[in-house]
PAPALUM-223322 format. One record per residue: residue in three letters; x, y, z of N, C-alpha, C in turn. Coordinates in steps of 0.05 Angstrom, whole numbers, plus 5000, padded with zeros to 4 digits. Each point is the difference from the previous one (the first is absolute). Example, Ala and Ser with C-alpha at 12.3 -4.5 7.8 and 13.67 -1.06 7.14 Angstrom:
BEGIN
ALA526448865156498250245000501850245000/SER499350214986501650245001498550225014/
% end
This chain:
BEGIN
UNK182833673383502150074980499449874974/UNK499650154977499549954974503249944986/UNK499949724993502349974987501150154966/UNK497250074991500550094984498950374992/UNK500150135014498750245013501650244976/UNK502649915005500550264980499450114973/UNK498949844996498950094974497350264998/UNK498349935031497750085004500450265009/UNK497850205002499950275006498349965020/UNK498749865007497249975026498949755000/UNK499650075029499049665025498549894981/UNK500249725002498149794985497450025018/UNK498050084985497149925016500049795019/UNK498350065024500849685020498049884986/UNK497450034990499349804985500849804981/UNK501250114976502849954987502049835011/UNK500350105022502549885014498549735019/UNK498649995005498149705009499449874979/UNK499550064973499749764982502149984993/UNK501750124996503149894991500649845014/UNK501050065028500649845023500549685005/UNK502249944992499849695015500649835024/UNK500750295016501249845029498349925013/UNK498049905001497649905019500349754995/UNK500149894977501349714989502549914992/UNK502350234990502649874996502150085020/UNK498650075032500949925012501149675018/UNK498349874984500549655006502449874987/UNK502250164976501449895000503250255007/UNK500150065021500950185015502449985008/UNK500049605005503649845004500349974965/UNK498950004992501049944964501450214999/UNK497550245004502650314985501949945003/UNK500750025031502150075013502449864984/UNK499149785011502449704986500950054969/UNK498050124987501050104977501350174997/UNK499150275008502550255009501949895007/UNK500649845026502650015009502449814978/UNK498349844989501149904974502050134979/UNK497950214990500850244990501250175001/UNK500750075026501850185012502949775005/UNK499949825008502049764998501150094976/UNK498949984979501850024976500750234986/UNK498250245013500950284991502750025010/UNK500849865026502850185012501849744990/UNK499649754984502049804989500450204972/UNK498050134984499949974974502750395008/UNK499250125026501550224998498750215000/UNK496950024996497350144994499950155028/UNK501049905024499150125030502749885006/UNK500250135032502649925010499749795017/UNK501849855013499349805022498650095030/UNK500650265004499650125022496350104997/UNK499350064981497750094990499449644999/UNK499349894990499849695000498749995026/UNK502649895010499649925030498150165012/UNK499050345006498450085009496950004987/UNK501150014978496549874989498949725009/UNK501949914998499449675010499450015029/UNK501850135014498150065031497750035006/UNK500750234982496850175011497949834986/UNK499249794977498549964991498849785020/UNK502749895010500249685006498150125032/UNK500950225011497850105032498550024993/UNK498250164967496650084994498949715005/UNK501449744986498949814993499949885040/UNK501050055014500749915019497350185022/UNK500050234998497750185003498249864998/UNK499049994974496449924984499749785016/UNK502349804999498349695010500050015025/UNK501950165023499950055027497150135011/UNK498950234984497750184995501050305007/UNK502150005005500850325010499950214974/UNK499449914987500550164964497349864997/UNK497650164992498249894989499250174975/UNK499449784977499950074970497550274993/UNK500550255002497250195007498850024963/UNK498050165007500050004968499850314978/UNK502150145022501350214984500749984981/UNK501549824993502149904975498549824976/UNK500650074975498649834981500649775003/UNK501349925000501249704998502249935022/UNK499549665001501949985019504150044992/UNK501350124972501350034996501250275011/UNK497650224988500950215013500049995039/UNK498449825009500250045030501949935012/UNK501549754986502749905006502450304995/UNK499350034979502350204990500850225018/UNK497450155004499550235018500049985025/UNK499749725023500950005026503449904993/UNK502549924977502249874998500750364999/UNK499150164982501150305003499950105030/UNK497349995008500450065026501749915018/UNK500749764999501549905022503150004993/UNK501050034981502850054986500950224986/UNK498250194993500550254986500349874974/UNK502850174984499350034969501349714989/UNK501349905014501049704982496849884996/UNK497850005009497849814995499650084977/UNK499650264992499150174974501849804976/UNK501149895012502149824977498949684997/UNK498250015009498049765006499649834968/UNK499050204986498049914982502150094977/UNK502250004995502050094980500049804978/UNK498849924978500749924980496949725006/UNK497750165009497949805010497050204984/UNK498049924987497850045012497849895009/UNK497650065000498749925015498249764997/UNK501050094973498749794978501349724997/UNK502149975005502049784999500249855043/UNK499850315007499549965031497149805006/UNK498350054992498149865008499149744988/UNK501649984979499749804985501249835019/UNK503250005003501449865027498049965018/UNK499550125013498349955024499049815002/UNK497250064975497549865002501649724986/UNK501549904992502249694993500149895029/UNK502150165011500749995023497249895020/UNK498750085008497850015005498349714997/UNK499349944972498249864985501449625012/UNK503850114990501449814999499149845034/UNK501550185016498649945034497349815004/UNK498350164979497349925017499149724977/UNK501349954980499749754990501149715016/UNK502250165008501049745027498749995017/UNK498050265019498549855017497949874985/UNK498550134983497849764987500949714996/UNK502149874991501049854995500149815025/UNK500750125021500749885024496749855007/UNK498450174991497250005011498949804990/UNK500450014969498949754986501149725010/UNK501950034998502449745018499049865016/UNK498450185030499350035023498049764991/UNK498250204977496649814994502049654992/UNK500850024985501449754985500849865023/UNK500950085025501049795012497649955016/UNK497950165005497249895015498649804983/UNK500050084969498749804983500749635004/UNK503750065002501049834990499949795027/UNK499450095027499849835024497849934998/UNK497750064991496549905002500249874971/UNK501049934976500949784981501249815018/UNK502150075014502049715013498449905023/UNK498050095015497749935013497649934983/UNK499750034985496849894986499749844969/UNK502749774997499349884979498149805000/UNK498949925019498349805002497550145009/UNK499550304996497550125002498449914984/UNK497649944992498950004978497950244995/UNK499550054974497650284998499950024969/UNK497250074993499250014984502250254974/UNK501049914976500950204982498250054987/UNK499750294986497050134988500949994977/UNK498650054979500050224975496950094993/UNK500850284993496350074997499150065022/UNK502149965025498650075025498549695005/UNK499749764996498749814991500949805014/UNK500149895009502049655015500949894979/UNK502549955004501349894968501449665006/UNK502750035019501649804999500250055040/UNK500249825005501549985027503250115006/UNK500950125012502650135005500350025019/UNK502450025013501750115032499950255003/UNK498950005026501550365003502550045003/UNK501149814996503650054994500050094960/UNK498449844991500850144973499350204998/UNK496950145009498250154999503050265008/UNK500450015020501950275014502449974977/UNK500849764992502549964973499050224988/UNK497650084984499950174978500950245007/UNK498750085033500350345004503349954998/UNK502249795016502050085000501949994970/UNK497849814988502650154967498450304989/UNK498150045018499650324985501650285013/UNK499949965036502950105008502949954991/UNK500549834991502249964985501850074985/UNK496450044978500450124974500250335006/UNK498650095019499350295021503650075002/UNK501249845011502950085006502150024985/UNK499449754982502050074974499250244975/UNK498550185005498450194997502050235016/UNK499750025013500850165015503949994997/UNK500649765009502149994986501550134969/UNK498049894998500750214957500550285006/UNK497050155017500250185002502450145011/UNK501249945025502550125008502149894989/UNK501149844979501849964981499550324986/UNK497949984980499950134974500550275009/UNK499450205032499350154996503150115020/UNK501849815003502250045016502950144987/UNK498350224986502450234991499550245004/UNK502550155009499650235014499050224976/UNK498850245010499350264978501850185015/UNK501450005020501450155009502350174986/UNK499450284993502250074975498950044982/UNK496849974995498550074977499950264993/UNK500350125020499750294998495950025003/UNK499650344989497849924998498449874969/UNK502150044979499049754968502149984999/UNK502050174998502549894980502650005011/UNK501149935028502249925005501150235019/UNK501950165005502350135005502250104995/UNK500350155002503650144989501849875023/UNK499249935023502449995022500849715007/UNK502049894987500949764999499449765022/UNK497149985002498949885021501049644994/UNK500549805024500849814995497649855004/UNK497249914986498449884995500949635014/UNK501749874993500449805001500350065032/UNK500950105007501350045036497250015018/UNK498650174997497050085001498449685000/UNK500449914981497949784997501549795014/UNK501650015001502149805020499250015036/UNK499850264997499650115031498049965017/UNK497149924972497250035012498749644990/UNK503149974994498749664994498649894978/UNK500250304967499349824982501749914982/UNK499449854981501149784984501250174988/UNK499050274982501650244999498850174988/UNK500950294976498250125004498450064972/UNK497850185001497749984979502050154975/UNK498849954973501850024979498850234982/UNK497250065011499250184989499050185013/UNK501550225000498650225026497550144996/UNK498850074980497350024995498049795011/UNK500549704985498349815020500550035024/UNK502349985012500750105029497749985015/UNK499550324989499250225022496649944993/UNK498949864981496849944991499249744998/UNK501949835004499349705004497949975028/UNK499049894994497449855014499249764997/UNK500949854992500549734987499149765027/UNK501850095016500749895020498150005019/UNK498950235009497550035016497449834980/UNK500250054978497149874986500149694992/UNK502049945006500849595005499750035033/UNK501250115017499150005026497050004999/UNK499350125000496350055000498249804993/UNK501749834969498949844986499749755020/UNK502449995012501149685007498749985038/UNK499250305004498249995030497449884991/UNK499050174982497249974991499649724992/UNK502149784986499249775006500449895026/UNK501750075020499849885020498050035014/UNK498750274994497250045014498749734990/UNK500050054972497849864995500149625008/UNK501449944998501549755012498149945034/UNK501250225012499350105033496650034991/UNK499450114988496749954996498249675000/UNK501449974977498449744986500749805022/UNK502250015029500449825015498150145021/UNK499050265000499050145023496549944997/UNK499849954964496549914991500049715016/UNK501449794991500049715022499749985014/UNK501550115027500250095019496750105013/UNK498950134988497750065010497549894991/UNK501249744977497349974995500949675019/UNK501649954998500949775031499350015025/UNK500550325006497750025023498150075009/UNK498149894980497350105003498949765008/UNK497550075019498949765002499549774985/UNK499450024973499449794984502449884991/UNK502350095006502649794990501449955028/UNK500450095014501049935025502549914998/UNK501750124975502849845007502050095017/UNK500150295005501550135015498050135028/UNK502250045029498850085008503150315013/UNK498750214993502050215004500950075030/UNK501950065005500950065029498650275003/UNK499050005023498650335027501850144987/UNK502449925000501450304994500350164970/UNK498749904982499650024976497950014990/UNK497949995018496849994990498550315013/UNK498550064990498450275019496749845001/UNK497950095018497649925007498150224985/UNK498149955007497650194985498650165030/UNK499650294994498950175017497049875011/UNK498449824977498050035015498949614995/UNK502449984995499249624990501949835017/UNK500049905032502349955011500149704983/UNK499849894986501249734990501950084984/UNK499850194991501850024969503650045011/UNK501149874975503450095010500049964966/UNK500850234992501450174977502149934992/UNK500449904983502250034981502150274989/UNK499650225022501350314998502149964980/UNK502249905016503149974975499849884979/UNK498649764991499850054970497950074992/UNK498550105005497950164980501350364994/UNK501950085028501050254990502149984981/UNK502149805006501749954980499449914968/UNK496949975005499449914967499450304989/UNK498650155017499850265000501350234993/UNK502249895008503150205001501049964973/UNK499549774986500749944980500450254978/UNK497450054999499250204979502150215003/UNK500050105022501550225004503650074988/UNK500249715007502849934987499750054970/UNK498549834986498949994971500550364995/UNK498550215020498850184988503050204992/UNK502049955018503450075009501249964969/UNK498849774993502349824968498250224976/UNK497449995000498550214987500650264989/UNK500650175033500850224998501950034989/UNK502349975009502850004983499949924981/UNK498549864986500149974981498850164976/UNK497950155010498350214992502950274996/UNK500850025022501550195012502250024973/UNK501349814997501749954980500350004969/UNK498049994981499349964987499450124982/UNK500450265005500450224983501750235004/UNK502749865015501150185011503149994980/UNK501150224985502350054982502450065030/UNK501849964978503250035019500250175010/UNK501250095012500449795026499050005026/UNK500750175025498250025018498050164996/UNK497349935008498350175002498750005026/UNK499050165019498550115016497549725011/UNK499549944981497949815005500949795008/UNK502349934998502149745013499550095034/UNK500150115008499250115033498249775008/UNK497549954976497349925008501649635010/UNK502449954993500549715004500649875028/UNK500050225019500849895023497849985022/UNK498550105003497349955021498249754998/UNK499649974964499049745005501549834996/UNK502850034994501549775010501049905023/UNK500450155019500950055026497149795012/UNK498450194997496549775002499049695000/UNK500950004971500349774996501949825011/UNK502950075007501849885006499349825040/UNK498250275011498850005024498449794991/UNK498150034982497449895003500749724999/UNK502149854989500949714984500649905028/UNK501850215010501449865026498049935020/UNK498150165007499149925019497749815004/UNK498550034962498949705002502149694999/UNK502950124988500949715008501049945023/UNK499650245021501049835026497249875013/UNK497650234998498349885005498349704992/UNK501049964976498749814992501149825003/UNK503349905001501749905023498649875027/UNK499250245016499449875035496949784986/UNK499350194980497049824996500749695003/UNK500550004977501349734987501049825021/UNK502150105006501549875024498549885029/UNK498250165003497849945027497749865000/UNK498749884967497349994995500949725004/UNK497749855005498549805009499949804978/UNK499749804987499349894980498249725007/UNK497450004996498449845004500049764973/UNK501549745021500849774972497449935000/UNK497949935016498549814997498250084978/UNK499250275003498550124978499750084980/UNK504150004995501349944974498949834978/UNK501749725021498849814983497749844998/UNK498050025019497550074986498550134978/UNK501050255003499050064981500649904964/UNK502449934999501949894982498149714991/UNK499149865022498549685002497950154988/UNK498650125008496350124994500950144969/UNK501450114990501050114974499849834976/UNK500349755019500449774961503050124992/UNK501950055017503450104985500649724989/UNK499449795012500349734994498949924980/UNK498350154981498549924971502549904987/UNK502450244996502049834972500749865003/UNK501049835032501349765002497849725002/UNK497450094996498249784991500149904977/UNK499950264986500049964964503949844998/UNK501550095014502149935000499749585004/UNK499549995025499449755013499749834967/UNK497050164990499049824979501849994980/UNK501350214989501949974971503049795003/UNK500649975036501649785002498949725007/UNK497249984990499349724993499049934973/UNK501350284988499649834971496550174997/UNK499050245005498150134981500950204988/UNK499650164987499750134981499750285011/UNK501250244998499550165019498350205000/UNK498850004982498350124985497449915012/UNK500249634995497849895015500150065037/UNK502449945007500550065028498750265010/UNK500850264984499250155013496750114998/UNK499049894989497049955002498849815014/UNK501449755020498749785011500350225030/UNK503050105001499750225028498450255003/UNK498850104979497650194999497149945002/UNK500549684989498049835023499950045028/UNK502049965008500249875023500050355020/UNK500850114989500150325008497250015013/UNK498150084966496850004999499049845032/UNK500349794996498949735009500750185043/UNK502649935011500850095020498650365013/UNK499250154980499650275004496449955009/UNK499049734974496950005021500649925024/UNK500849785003501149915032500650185015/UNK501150224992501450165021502749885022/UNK501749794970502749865020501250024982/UNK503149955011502250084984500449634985/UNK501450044989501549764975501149835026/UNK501750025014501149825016497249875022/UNK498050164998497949875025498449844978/UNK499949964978498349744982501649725013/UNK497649854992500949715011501149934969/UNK500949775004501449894978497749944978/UNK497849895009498049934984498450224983/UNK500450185018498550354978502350094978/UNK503149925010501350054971500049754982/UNK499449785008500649824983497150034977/UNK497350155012498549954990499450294980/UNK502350084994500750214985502149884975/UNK502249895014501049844982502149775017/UNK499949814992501149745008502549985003/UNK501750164987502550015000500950155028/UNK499050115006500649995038499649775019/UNK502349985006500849835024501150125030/UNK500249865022500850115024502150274998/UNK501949954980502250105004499350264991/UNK498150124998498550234987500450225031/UNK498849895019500850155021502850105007/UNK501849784999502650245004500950184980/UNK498449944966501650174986498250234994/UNK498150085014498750214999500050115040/UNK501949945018500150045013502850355006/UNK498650155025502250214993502950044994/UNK499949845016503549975007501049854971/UNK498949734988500549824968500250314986/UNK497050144998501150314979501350135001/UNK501350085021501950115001502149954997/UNK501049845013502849805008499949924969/UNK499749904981500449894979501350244974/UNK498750265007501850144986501550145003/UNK502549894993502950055013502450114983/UNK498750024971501850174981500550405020/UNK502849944994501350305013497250154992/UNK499350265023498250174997496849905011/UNK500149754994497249925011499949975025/UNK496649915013500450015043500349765001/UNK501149764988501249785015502050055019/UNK499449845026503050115017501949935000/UNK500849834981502849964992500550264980/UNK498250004981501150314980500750295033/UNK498049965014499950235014503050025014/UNK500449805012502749935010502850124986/UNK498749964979502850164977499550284998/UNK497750074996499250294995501250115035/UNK498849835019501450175025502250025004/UNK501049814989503849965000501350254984/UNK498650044980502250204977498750265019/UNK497950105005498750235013502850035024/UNK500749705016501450005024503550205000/UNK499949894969503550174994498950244987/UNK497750044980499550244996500150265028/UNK499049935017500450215018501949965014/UNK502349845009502149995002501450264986/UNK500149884980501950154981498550415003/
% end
């Protein structure tokens, strides 16, 4: 059934009628319609528009389709262009002519706008839940590993000694930042279009405020043209995945270059690794190398729409259709690398010894040499040239700074004494810096404390 048919003299081409077509995909938000119609019809028979008796049987019959679909006895075919008209046309069938009263002071244009809100709103709370999920796996392997030690990079390079309790701190202020993101997003975008008409409103004294009351938003949109062409909302959604991808990447690049043989810091659980067809030693890094993978795809979702958008005049146009497949996609694709990347995380192995080894064999301990020296009174300038000695000097050796005897630094410079060993030792570098934010574990202690009411709350 063509909702809008009368106008026409002859069948829409089925070719035609397959590119038009959106029920293959907007059948996923199918409890939205509904919840929206019945909304609408709620206030057609308050405002006087329909009767109570017409009401009530729309509301039946809609409330059994919806009861149908999820049971499976009603399955969504793809006769019907959209999933509006398929709702509409089994509520006629099943009630006769009050359904025909369905869509009274609605179109389709304002209809789907609802939806896809409806919809978007939903699936930002499960994302949310998801990120949470990671945050609270992060935040138990921080309250287990402040006294980890491991090498911090820059350059990709050995830089400073750090905890893998700080190290996992960063990903969780970037989930964080991931959620209060998302947050914005279902604030800003929590007003109804319901009543937009299809640009400019209605003649039939529709109660807008009742509507948006009904479906839970803050209330309703002020301009019915934006209404019905806003996209706003989906292209900050898109934006704010695509960094979480990317977030989920740059922790998914670590992750695999940790467990490679030559860093050995992690070792991944069987159930998260795949083997090689013809190399039985190998165990793969599958989940994050696809999730770094997946990335793009997300990226490619924020792109399109955005392409999509961009040259498009008031108000609805046709090409707005193109917003829901790769968002629907994307919305899939986010979730299921963050559950998966979740079990990763949660199951993997963490090899300390080779941590901090490697951290010892790095020279991370260079600045607190030069440090050592500038608190006896050199010059730091000079200092940090007597430890690029001593760098040089240890790298022919092939030994780290803490394995010199006292006599190979003194014979670099004199101003070393015994006490040189504990303050170039791991735990002295670390533990000493304890301003909020740094991996001392007293700072860390606070950082896990506020993280502790942050997810509380």
């Amino acid at each position: 059934m063509k909702l809008w048919g009368g106008r026409f003299t002859k069948e829409t081409n089925q070719l035609v009628h397959n590119f038009n077509a959106s029920l293959s995909f907007d059948q996923k938000f199918f409890k939205q319609d509904i919840e929206g119609s019945i909304a609408h019809v709620t206030m057609l028979a308050k405002q006087g528009i329909i009767s109570e008796e017409e009401k009530d049987l729309i509301i039946s019959g809609l409330s059994g389709i919806m009861e149908d679909i999820i049971n499976g006895s009603l399955i969504i075919d793809e006769e019907h262009e959209d999933i509006h008209s398929f709702v509409e046309a089994h509520l006629i069938e099943r009630i006769g002519d009050p359904g025909k009263k369905l869509h009274t002071g609605r179109s389709r244009n304002d209809q789907v706008a609802l939806d896809m809100k409806l919809y978007i709103r939903d699936e930002i709370s499960e994302i949310d839940e998801l990120v949470k999920n990671l945050l609270i796996t992060l935040h138990r392997i921080m309250k287990e590993n402040t006294q980890t030690f491991m090498p911090g990079f820059t350059h990709l390079q050995k830089a400073q000694p750090v905890t893998l309790a700080h190290h996992f701190g960063a990903y969780f202020e970037m989930f964080k930042r991931d959620r209060s993101r998302l947050s914005d997003i279902s604030k800003r975008m929590n007003l109804s279009p319901l009543g937009s008409g299809a640009l400019a409103g209605t003649t039939y004294p529709l109660d807008r405020n009742l509507t948006a009351e009904l479906l839970g938003f803050d209330g309703p949109t002020l301009n019915s043209m934006d209404s019905v062409s806003d996209r706003d909302y989906l292209i900050e959604l898109l934006s704010a995945l695509s960094t979480i991808m990317m977030h989920l990447s740059r922790f998914s690049e670590e992750i695999i270059i940790w467990n490679s043989n030559e860093y050995r810091f992690v070792e991944l659980d069987d159930a998260y690794s795949t083997g090689s067809s013809i190399m039985p030693q190998k165990k793969n890094p599958d989940i994050a190398e696809l999730v770094r993978g997946k990335t793009g795809r997300v990226y490619g979702a924020l792109v399109s729409i955005l392409t999509t958008m961009k040259g498009l005049p008031l108000a609805y146009n046709k090409d707005m259709q193109e917003d829901k497949e790769l968002t629907f996609d994307a919305i899939d694709t986010v979730k299921g690398c963050l559950a998966l990347f979740n079990g990763m995380v949660a199951t993997m192995k963490f090899q300390k010894n080779y941590m901090e080894n490697s951290a010892k064999n790095g020279f991370t301990n260079a600045t607190d040499a030069a440090d050592y020296l500038v608190n006896k009174g050199v010059p730091f300038r000079d200092a940090h040239g007597i430890v690029g000695q001593l760098v040089l000097y240890c790298i022919e050796k092939d030994i780290a700074l803490e394995e010199m005897s006292l006599e190979e630094f003194k014979n670099i410079s004199p101003v070393f004494e015994q006490d040189i060993y504990d303050a170039i030792s791991m735990e002295t570098c670390v533990n000493k810096r304890n301003t909020i934010g740094a991996p001392g574990v007293e700072a860390m202690k606070q950082v896990i404390q506020i993280n502790e009411e942050y997810l509380k709350a």
